[in-house]
Every structure is written in C-alpha cells, then in structure tokens.
N, C-alpha and C positions, 0 to 999 in steps of 0.2 A: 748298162741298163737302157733298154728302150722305154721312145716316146708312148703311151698309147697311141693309138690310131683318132682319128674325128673320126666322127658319126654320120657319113655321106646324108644318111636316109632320112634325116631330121627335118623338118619342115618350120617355119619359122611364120605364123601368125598371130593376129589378135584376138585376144579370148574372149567369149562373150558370156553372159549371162548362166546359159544351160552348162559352162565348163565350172562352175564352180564348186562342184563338188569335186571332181579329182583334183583340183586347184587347192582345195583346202588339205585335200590327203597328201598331196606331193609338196607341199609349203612344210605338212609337221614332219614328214618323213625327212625334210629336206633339213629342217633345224634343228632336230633331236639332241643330235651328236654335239651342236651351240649350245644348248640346256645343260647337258652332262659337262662339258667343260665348264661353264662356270657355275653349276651344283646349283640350278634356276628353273627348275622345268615352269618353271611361269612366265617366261620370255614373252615379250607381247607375240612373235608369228606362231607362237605354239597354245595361245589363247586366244587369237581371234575367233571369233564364230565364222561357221558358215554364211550367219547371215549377213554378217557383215561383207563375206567375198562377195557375194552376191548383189550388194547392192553396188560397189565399186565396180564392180565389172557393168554395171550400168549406167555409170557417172561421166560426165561426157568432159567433164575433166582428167577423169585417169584412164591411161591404156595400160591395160596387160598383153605383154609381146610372149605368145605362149611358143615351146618350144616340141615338136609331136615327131614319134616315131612311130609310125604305123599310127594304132588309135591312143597310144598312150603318151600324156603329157609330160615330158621328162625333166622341162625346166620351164621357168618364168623370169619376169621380172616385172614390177611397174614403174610407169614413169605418171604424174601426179604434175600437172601446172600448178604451182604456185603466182600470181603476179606476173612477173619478166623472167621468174625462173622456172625450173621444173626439179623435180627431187624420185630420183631414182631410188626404191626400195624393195623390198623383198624379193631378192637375187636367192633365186631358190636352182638347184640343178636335185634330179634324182643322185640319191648317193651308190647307186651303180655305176653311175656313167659317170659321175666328175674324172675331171682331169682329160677332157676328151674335146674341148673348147665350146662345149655348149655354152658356156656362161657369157665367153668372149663375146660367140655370135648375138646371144641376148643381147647383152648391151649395143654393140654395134647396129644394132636393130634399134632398140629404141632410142639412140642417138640420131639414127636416120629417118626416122619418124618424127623423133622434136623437131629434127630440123624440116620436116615437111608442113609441120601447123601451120595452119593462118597466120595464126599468132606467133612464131615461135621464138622458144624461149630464148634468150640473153646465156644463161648457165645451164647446168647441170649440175646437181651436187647428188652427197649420199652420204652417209654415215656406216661405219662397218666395225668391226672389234677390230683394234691394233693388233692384236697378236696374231690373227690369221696374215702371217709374212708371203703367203702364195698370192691370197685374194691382194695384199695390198701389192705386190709387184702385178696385178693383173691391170686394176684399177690405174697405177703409175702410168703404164704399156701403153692404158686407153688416152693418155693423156689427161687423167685428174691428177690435182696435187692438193696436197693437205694442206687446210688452212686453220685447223687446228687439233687439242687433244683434249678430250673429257672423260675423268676418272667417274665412273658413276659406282663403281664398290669396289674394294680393293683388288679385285682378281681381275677387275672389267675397267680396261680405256677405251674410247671409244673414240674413232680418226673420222676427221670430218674433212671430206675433200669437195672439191668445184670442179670444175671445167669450164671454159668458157668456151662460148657459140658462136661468139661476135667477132 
C-alpha cells in the first residue's frame, strides 16, 4: 500500500477576518464524521456560529494558521494565548485531503509562530478524542505527551496533551 503524496501547492497563512466563512464551512465539513462517531451532531466545532469565527479571527490573542490550495482553504488550526501558555484547537483538515500532512504542517506552523510572539508561550497544549490512534501518534511525532484522560460520556475520552517551549 502506498503512502499518499503531500500537497506541494498548499500555502500555509493566517487567516483573517473576511475567511470566516469558508473557515466555518471547512471546520463542520471537517468534524462531521467526529459527530457521527460519537452519535453528537452537537459537538461544540459543529455549533459554533459563524459569528463567533468571525470575531476570533479578530482577536489579537488567537491566530488561525490557515492552510489554502489555490483559493480554497483546506485546513486550519488555532493557536489561543492563554497566560504563559497557548492551547491549540480546532485542527480541522478537508476530509479529501487527510492523510496527506496538512495537519502536520498546521501545527508545525503554529508551533513556529508561538514561538515567534513577543510574548511566547512556556507550552502548548490541546485536547483531542483518545480513540482517533492516527491523530494521537501525530500529536506524540510533534512532540506532545499526555498528561492526562477525561471520560466526558461513555463512548467519549478525551487525551489532554502539553508540549513544552521552554
């Protein structure tokens, strides 16, 4: 079995304000298939509003490290200062493309951007479903490790990992 190929043509920026609407379409297209495994279509990335992208994508505390192929946005991530840390969330890829290292680059990106703040952060953390075994050997690869487990309903644990910056 072959690898897929990467995505040479992908472009790796910050997403502003006027992306938030394809940012909300590629977030629920991108969690769908999360709702359906755990029989929730009310998952909080599958309920945010728009308004709510919108106003994040202006908050000069969170960056979205948007991921573009041609004019289409294929994946995301944000990274969110906390204090001395920062917390990595809504790791979204197009469900065409996974498996092709967008996700990698995402992060790898906004790891290199915390690390460029003024400020920057002490950690990085994130929270993810334990059962996704691909995402959490991705997240290991990057150098998080679990620092703990949270059952939030019986089908759903949830792996809380760190990284440290320092």
């Amino acid at each position: 079995m072959s690898t897929p190929a990467t995505v040479p043509d992908v472009t790796l920026r910050p997403a502003v304000p006027d992306d938030s609407g394809e940012l909300f379409t590629l977030q629920r297209a991108a969690f769908v298939d999360e709702a359906q495994t755990f029989g929730d279509p009310f998952t909080v990335a599958l309920t945010e509003s728009l308004e709510r992208i919108h106003t994040l994508l202006g908050d000069p505390d969170t960056l979205v490290v948007c991921a573009v192929a041609g004019p289409r946005p294929v994946g995301a991530v944000r990274l969110r200062t906390l204090g001395t840390g920062a917390v990595l969330s809504r790791l979204a890829v197009a469900p065409d493309l996974r498996g092709r290292g967008i996700a990698r680059r995402l992060l790898e990106e906004a790891e290199r951007r915390a690390r460029g703040l003024e400020t920057a952060p002490a950690s990085l953390t994130l929270s993810a479903g334990a059962h996704d075994a691909a995402l959490m050997r991705l997240f290991r690869s990057l150098g998080f490790a679990e620092t703990s487990r949270e059952r939030l309903a019986e089908h759903l644990v949830m792996a809380h990992m760190r990284k440290e910056l320092r």
